[in-house]
N, C-alpha and C positions, 0 to 999 in steps of 0.2 A: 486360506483364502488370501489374497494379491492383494495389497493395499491399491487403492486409483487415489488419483491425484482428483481431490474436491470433492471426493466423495464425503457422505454423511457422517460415517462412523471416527473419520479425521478432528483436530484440533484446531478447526480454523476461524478465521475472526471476521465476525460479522459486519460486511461492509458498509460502509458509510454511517458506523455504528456510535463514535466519535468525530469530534470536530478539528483536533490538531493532534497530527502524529510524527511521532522524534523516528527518522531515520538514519540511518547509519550510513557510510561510503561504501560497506560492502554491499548495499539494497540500491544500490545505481546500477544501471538506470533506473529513475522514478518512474514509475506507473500505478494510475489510481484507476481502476480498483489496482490495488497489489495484490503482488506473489501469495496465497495464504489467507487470500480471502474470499468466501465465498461469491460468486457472483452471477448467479441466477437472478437476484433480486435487485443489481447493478445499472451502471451506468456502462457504455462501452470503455475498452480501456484508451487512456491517455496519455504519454509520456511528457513527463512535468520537466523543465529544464531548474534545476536547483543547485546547480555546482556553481555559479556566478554569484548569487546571492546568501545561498542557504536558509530560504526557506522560499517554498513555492505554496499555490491555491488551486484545485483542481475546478475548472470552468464547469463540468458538469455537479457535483455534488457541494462544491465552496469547501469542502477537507482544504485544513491549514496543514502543511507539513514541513518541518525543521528540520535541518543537517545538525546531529549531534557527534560529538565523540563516538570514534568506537570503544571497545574496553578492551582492556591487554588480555 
């Protein structure tokens, strides 16, 4: 069987499940809900501008989210 993208049987992380989350430069562009998360149960998605600051606030759910290090 095919995996599908967001389907049930997948690893994905429950959105708007936490309040502040550490993203990396290779997950730009920001968007909440993110890449990986489910979102049936969501907000629509939003593209956060966080490369100026490094760290943005998404208007629909208040998700805090940080530009961190990538790891070598």
């Amino acid at each position: 069987m095919a995996q599908r993208e967001g389907s049930v049987d997948q690893d994905l992380i429950p959105a708007n499940a936490q309040h502040r989350y550490q993203v990396r430069e290779r997950d730009l562009p920001l968007s909440c809900p993110m890449p990986g998360m489910y979102l049936w149960n969501s907000h629509p998605k939003v593209y956060l501008p966080i490369e100026a600051t490094g760290e943005a606030k998404c208007p629909y759910c208040g998700a805090d989210f940080f530009l961190g290090a990538d790891a070598d």
